[in-house]
C-alpha positions in Angstrom: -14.7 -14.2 9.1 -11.4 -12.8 8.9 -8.6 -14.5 10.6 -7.4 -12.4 13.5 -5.3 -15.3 14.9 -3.7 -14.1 18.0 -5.9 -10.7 18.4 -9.3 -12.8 19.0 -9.3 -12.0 23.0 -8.5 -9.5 24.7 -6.4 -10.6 27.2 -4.2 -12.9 24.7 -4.0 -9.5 22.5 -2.3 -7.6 25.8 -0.4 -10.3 26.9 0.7 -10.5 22.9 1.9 -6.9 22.8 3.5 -6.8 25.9 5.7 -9.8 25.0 6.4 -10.0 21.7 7.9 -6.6 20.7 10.2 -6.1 23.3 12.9 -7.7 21.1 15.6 -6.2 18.8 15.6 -9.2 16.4 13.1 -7.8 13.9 13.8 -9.9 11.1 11.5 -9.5 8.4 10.5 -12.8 5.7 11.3 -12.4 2.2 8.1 -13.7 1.2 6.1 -10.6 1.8 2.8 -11.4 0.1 2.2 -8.7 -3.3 -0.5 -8.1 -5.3 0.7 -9.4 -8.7 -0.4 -8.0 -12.1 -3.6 -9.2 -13.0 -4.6 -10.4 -9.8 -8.6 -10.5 -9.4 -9.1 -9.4 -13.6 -11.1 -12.7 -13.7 -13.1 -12.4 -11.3 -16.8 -14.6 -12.2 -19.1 -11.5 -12.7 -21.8 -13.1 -11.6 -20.2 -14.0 -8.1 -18.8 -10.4 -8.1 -22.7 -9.0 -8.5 -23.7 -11.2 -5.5 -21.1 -10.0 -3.3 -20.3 -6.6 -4.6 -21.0 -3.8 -2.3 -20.7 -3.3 1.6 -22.1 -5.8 4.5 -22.1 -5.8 8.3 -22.4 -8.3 11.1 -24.3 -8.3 14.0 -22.9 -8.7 17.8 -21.5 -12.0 18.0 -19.9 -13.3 21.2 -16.5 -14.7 20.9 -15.4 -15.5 24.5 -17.1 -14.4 27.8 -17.8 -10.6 27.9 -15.6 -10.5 24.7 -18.0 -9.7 21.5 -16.9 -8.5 17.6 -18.5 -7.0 14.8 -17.0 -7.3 11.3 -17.2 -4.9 7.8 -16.5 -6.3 4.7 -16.7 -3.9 1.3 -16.5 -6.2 -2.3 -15.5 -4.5 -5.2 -14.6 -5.7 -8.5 -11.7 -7.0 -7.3 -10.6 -5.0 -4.1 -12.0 -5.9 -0.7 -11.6 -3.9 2.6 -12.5 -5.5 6.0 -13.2 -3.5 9.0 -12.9 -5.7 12.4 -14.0 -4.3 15.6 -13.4 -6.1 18.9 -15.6 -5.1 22.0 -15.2 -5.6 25.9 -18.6 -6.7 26.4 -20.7 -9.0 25.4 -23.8 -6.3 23.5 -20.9 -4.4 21.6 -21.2 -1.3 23.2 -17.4 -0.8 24.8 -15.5 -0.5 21.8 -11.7 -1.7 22.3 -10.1 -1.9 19.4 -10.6 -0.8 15.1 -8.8 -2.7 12.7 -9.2 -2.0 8.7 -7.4 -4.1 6.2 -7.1 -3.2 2.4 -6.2 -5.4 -0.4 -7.6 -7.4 -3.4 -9.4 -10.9 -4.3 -9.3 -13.3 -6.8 -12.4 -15.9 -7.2 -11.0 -19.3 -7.3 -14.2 -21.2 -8.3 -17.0 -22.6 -6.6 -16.6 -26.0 -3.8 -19.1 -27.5 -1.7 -18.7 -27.4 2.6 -20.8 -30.0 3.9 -23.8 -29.8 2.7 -23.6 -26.1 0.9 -22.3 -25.2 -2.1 -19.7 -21.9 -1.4 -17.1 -20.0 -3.9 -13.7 -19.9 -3.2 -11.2 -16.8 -3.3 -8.3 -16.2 -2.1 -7.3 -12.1 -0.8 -3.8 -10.1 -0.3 -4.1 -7.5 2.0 -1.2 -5.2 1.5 -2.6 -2.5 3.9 -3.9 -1.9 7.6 -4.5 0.6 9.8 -5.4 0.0 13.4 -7.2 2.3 16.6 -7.7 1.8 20.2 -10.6 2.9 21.9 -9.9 2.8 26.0 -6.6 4.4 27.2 -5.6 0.7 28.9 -4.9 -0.5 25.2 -3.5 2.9 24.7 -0.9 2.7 27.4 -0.3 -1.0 26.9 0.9 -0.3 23.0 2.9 2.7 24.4 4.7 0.1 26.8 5.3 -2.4 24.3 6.1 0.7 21.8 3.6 -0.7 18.9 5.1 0.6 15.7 8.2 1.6 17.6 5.5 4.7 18.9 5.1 5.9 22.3 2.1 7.8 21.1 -0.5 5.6 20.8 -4.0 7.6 21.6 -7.8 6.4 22.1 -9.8 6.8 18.6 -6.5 7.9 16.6 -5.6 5.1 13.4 -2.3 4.4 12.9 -1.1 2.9 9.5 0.7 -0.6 10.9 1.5 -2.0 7.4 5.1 -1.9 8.1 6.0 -5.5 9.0 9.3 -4.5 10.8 7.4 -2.4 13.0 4.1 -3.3 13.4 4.3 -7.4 12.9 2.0 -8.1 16.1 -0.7 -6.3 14.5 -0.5 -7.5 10.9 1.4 -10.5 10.4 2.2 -12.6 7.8 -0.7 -14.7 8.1 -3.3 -11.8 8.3 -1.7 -10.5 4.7 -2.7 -13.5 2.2 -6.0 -15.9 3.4 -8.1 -18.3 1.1 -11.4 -18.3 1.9 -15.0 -18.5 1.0 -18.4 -16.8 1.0 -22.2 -17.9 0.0 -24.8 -15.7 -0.9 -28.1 -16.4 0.2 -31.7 -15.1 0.1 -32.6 -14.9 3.6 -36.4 -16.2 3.5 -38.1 -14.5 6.6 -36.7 -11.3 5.0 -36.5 -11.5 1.3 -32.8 -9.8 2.0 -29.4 -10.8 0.5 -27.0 -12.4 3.2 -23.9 -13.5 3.1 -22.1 -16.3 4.9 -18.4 -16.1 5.4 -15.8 -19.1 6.6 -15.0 -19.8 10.4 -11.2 -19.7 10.2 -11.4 -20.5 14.6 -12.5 -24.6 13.2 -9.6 -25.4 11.6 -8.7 -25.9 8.1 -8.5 -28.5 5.6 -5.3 -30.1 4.3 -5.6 -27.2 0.6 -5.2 -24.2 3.0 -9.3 -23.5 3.3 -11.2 -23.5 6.5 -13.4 -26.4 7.4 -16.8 -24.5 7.9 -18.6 -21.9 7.3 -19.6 -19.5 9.7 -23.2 -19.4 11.2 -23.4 -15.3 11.6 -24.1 -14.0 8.6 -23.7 -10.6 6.6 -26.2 -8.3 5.5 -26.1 -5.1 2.9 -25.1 -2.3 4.7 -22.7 -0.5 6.7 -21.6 -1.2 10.5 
């Protein structure tokens, strides 16, 4: 799944906001990740025809009435995620919409317990972000999110700018290594895809430990 670190909950994601853009001290890294030239040009084709095209996830339950569902889009070598965190527990309060843009590059294949996976690593150089009840709205307006006061339910607002916007897309966010398995689902005959579990931990090279057990199928959200 993709890391959303300190925006898993809710309530952490408010109490985030709130806090930690009040300060004046917006100093911004150096170490910026980039997309650099070639980046994803070696891509395996054969992984890349596994994984190419758009899946969705089902409603999965992170904490109490807290539920997500996730987009992911595979092209060549670009990748898009869509992440949509809900107030209750059937996804059917939508809170917030976060869509992050970037590239992959296949890193080869490694084994996770017992199942064999591929390894890739993605930069995400751009991300645009929604809220969907006016509590989230007025709570970004307080913290002034993006240095805007103007935050409105169902409205995107491009938060790439790391001086303005780090709460929301952070260093961490921008460069991941992860890892994905295709599978033929047997019941169905359909293609899934299982994606890591960045929430157990990761292993001393910079990948999670596990994969996670809700899985992707073709299609969109």
């Amino acid at each position: 799944m993709f890391n959303t670190n300190n925006k898993t909950v809710t309530a952490l994601l408010l109490a985030t906001l709130l806090t930690a853009c009040g300060s004046d001290d917006k100093k911004i890294p150096s170490d910026i990740p980039t997309i650099p030239e070639g980046y994803g040009d070696n891509n395996d084709p054969a992984v890349v025809a596994q994984i190419k095209g758009t899946w969705s996830q089902d409603c999965t339950s992170v904490q109490g009435n807290i539920a997500k569902r996730q987009q992911i889009t595979f092209g060549d070598k670009s990748i898009t995620v869509v992440a949509l965190e809900y107030g209750d527990s059937s996804c059917t309060t939508l809170h917030t919409r976060d869509t992050y843009i970037g590239q992959y590059q296949l890193n080869g294949p490694a084994t996770i317990g017992n199942d064999e996976v591929n390894t890739f690593e993605v930069i995400y150089t751009q991300s645009f972000s929604s809220v969907h009840t006016q509590k989230f709205a007025d709570a970004r307006n307080k913290a002034k999110i993006c240095d805007l006061t103007n935050w409105q339910p169902g409205v995107a607002v491009d938060v790439s700018d790391l001086s303005k916007c780090l709460p929301l897309f952070s260093l961490v966010q921008r460069k991941q290594l992860k890892f994905v398995r295709h599978e033929t689902d047997r019941a169905t005959q359909r293609p899934i895809l299982f994606l890591d579990n960045p929430s157990k931990g990761f292993q001393p090279n910079g990948y999670p430990r596990e994969l996670d057990i809700s899985f992707l199928t073709p299609g969109e959200l």
